[in-house]
C-alpha positions as CSV (number, residue, x, y, z in Angstrom):
1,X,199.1,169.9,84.5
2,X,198.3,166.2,83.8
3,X,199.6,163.1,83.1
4,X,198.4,159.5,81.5
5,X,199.2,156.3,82.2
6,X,198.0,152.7,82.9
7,X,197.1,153.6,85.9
8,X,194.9,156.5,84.6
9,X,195.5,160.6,85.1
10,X,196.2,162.8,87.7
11,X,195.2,166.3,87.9
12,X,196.9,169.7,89.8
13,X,195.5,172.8,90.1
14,X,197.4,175.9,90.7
15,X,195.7,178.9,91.9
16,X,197.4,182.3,92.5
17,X,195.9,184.3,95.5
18,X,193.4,186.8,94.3
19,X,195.3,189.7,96.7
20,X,198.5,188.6,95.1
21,X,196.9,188.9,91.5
22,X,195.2,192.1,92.0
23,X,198.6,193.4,93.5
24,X,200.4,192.6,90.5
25,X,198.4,193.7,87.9
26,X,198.0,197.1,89.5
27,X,201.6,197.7,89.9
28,X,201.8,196.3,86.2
29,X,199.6,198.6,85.0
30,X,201.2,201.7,86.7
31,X,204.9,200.3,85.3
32,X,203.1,200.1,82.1
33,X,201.8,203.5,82.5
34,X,205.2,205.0,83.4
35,X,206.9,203.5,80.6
36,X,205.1,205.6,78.2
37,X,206.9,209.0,80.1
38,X,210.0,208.7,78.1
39,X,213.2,210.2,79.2
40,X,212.9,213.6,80.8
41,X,215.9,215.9,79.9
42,X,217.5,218.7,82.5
43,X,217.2,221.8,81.3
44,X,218.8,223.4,85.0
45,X,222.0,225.1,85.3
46,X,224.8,222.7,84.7
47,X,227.9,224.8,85.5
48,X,228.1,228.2,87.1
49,X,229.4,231.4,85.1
50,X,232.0,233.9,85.8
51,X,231.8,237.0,88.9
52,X,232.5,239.8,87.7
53,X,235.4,240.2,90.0
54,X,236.8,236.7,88.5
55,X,236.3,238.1,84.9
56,X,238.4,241.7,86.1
57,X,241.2,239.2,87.6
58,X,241.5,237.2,84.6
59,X,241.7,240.5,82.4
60,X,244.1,242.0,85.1
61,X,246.7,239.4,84.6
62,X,246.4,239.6,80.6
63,X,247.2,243.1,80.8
64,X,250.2,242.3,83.2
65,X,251.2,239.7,81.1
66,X,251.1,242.0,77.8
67,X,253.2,244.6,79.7
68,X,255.8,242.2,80.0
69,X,255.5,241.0,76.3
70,X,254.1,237.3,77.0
71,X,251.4,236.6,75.2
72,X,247.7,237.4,75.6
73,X,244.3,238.1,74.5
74,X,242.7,240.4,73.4
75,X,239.6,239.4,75.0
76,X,240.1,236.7,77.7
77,X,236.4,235.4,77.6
78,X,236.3,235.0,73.8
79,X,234.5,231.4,73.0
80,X,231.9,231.1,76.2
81,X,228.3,231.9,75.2
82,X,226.5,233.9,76.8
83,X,225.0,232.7,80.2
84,X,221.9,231.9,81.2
85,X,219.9,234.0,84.3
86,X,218.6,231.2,86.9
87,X,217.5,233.2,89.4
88,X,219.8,236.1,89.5
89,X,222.9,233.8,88.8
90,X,224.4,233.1,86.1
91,X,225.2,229.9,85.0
92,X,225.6,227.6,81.5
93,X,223.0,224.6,80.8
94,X,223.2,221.5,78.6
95,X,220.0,221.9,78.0
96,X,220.4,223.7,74.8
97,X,222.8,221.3,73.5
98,X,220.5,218.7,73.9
99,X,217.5,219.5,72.1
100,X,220.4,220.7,69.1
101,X,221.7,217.3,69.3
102,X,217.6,216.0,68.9
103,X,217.2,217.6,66.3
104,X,220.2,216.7,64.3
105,X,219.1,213.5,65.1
106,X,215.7,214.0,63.4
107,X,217.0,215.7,60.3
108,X,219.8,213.1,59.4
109,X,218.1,209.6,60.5
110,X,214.1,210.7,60.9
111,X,213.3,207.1,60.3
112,X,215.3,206.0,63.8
113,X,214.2,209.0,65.4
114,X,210.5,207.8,65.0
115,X,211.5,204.4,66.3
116,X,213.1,206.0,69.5
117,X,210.1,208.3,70.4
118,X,207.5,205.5,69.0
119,X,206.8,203.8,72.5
120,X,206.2,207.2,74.5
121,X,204.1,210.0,74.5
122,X,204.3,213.4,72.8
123,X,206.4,215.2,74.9
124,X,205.0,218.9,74.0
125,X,200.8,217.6,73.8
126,X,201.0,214.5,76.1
127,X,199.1,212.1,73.1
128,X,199.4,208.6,74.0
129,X,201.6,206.5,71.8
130,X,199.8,204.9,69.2
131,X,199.5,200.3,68.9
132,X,201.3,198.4,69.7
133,X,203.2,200.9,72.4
134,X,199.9,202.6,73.6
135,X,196.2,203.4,73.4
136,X,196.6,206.1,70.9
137,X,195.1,209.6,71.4
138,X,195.0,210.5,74.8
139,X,193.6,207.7,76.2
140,X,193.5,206.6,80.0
141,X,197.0,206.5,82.2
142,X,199.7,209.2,81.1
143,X,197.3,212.3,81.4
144,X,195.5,211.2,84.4
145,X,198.3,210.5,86.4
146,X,196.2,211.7,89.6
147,X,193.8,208.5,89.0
148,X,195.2,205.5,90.3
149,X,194.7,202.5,87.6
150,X,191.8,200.8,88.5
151,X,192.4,196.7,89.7
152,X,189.5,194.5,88.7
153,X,189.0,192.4,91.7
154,X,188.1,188.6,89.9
155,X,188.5,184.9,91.4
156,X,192.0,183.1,91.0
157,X,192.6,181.4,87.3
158,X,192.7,177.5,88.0
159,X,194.8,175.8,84.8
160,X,194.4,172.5,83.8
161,X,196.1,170.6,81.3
162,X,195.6,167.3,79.9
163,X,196.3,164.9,76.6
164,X,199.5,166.2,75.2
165,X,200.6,168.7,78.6
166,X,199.6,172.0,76.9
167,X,198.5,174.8,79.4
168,X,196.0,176.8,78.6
169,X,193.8,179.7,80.8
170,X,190.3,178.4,82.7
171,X,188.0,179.9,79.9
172,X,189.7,177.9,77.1
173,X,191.5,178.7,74.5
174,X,191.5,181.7,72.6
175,X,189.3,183.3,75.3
176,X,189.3,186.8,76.6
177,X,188.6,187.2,80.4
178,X,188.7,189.7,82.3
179,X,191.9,191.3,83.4
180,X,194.3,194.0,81.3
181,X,194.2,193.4,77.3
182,X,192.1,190.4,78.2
183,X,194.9,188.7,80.0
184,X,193.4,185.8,82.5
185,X,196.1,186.2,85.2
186,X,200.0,186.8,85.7
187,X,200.7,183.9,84.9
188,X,198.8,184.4,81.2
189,X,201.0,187.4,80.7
190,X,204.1,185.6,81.0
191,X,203.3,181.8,79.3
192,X,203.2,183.9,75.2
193,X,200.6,183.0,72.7
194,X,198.3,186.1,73.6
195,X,195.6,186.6,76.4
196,X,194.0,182.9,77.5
197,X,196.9,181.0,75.2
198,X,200.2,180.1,75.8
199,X,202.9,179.9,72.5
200,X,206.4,180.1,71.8
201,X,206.3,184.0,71.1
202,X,204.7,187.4,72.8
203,X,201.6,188.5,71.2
204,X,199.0,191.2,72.4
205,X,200.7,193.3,74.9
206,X,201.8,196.2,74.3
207,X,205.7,195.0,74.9
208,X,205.1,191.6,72.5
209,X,207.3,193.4,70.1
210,X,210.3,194.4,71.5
211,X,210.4,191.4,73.5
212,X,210.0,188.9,70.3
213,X,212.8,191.6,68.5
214,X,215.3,191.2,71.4
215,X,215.2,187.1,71.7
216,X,213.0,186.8,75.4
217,X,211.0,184.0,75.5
218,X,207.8,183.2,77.0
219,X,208.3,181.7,81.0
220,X,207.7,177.6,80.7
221,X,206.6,175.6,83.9
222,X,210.0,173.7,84.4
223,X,209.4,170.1,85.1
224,X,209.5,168.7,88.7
225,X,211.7,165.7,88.6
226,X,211.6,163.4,92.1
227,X,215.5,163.4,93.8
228,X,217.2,160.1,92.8
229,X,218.9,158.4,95.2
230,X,222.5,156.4,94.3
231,X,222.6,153.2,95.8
232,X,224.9,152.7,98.5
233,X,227.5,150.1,98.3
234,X,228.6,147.9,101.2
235,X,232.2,148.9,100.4
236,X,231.4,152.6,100.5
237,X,229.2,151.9,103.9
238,X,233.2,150.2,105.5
239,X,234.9,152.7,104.1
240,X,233.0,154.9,105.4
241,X,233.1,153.4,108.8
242,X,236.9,153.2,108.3
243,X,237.3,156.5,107.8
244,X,235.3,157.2,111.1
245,X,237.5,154.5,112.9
246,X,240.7,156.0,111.8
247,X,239.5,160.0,112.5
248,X,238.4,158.4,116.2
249,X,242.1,156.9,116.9
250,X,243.5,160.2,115.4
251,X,241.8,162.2,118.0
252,X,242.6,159.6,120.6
253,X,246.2,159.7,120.0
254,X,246.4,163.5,120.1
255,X,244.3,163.5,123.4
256,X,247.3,161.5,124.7
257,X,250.0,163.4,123.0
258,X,248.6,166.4,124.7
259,X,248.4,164.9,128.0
260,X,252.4,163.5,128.1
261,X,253.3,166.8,127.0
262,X,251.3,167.9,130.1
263,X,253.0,165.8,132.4
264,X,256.3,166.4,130.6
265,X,255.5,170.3,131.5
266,X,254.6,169.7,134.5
267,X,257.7,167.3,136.1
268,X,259.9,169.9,134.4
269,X,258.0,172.6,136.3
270,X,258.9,170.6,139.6
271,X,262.6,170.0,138.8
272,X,262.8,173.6,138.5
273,X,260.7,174.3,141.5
274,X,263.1,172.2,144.0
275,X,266.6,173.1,141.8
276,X,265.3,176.8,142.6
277,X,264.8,175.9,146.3
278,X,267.7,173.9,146.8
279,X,269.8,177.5,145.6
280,X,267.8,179.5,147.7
281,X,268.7,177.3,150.8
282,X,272.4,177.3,150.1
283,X,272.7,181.1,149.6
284,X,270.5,181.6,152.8
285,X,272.7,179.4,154.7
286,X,275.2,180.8,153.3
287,X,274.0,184.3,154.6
288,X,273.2,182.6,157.7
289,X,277.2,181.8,158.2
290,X,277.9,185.4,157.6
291,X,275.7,186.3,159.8
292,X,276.7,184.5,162.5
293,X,280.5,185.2,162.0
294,X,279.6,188.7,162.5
295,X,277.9,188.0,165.6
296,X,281.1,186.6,167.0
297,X,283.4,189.2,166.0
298,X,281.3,191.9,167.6
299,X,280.8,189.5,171.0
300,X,285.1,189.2,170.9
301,X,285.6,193.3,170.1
302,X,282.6,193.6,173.2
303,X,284.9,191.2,175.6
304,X,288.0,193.1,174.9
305,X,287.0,196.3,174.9
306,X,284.9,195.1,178.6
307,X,288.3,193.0,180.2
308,X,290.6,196.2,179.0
309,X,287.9,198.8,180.7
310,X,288.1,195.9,184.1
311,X,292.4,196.2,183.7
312,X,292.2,200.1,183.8
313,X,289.9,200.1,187.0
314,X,292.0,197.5,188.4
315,X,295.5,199.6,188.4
316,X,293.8,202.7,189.2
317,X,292.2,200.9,192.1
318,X,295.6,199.0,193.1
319,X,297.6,202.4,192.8
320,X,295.2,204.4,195.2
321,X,295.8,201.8,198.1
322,X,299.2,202.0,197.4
323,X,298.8,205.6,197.7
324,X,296.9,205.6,200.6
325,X,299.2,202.6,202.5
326,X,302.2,205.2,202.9
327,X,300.3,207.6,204.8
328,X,299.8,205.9,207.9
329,X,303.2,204.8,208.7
330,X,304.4,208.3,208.6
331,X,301.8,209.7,211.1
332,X,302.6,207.5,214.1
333,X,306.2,208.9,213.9
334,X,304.9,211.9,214.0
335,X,303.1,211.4,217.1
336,X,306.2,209.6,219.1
337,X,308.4,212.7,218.4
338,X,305.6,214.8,219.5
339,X,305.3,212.6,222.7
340,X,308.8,212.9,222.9
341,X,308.7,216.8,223.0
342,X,305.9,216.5,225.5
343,X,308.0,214.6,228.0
344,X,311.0,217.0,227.1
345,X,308.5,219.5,228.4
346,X,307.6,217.4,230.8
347,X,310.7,216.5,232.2
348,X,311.5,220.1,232.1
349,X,308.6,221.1,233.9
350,X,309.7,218.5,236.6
351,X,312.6,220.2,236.7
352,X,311.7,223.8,237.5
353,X,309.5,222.1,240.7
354,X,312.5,220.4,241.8
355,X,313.8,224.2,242.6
């Protein structure tokens, strides 16, 4: 790619890795290659046929049901083909249907059919299809599919360009390198115009074709632009500065929001706090009182019960002296009459010696 000016022409080279290039042809080749397979139909078993102990219960219940008068058949498997043996099982394949469908195909619109089948191989001899799809014949690729597709190992394609910003390949133009189909590099495959050229249309590949028939067109080397910066204004720079002021005292003012809603939280907290403790202290003094005017009317029932215990032992104690005062003054009465008898006695006794 080049440029001219005053101040003369510059020159850049662009060289694809020769690993990367060898890697890409290879694996283009081998798509290449499979392309040409076509579509490979299924010819398996598709759908599974009746037991035999199905088939008896499906002709068990026509009988029942023509016993009863409904209506039934005569033979309940009427309309299925016969099935296929895969194996020992029976079963029903599309298969069949396919290749009728082909054909039918080929008999009413041969001219499309050849189309179709144009860009693959012969799927019954495995003939290559013939230009611009393929080799022709039974050339290298489809029928050696044990061979690998060799990858010529060459040095990476530089591409220049110059005077009017055409591109074309490192041999010139209209040359034919080495490579596939004379193709230069990847990028050769891609730019149109043929191997070593690059146009506004496909032509030499075996696709050039069906890609010119369906509208693609050839890859172009997109222009590198440099980034254009927009001037910046002094008013956009203060409004922008502005904007930064005003999102700072935003933030500020919800910092202090948050922080008197803190405080507000926390007083609240407190009031409730010393309102809770200020209860608490009332009702325990209030159980204090309760308390204590228990104590007092158990000390009073202890007193009374303890003063009318000291009354009882007090009379009982004041009755036995009583008791025990009377006795004494009757015994020395005794003892004078007795003292009496004894000088009755006595005096008697002096009496009888006076004889």
């Amino acid at each position: 790619m080049s440029g001219g000016g005053k101040g003369g022409s510059t020159t850049s080279t662009v060289e694809v890795p020769a690993w990367l290039e060898n890697a890409a042809r290879s694996n283009l080749a081998k798509a290449d290659t499979l392309s040409r397979i076509g579509y490979t139909p299924y010819y398996g078993p598709d759908v599974a046929a009746m037991t035999p102990s199905q088939m008896a219960a499906i002709q068990g219940t026509n009988t029942a049901a023509l016993s009863f008068g409904l209506p039934s058949m005569a033979d309940p498997m009427a309309g299925m083909g016969q099935p296929l043996n895969y194996g020992g099982m029976p079963a029903y394949s599309s298969g069949g249907m396919y290749d009728q469908a082909l054909a039918e195909l080929q008999r009413r619109q041969p001219g499309q059919y050849a189309a179709l089948r144009a860009p693959f191989i012969d799927p019954v001899t495995g003939a290559q299809p013939a230009a611009p799809f393929g080799f022709g014949g039974t050339g290298p690729g489809v029928l050696d599919m044990g061979a690998p597709v060799p990858s010529p190992v060459v040095p990476p394609v530089a591409r220049e360009g110059g005077g009017g910003g055409s591109m074309s390949g490192g041999a010139g133009a209209g040359s034919s390198g080495g490579g596939i189909g004379g193709y230069t590099g990847l990028r050769d495959m891609f730019d149109g115009g043929g191997p070593g050229q690059s146009g506004s249309t496909f032509s030499g590949g075996p696709l050039s074709g069906i890609l010119n028939t369906v509208g693609v067109s050839p890859a172009k080397p997109a222009p590198v632009s440099a980034p254009v910066s927009a001037p910046v204004s002094a008013a956009s720079v203060a409004a922008a500065q502005n904007r930064a002021a005003d999102i700072a005292l935003a933030n500020k003012a919800k910092g202090q929001a948050q922080k008197e809603a803190a405080n507000r939280a926390a007083a609240a907290n407190r009031v409730a706090d010393q309102s809770l403790a200020g209860k608490a202290a009332v009702q325990a003094a209030k159980e204090v009182g309760k308390a204590l005017q228990g104590n007092r009317a158990a000390d009073k029932a202890i007193a009374d019960k303890a003063k009318s215990q000291a009354n009882k032992a007090a009379a009982s104690k004041a009755k036995s002296e009583a008791s025990q005062g009377k006795g004494g003054k009757s015994g020395p009465s005794g003892g004078g009459s007795k003292s009496g008898g004894g000088k009755s006695s006595g005096g008697s006794k002096s009496g009888g010696y006076g004889k």
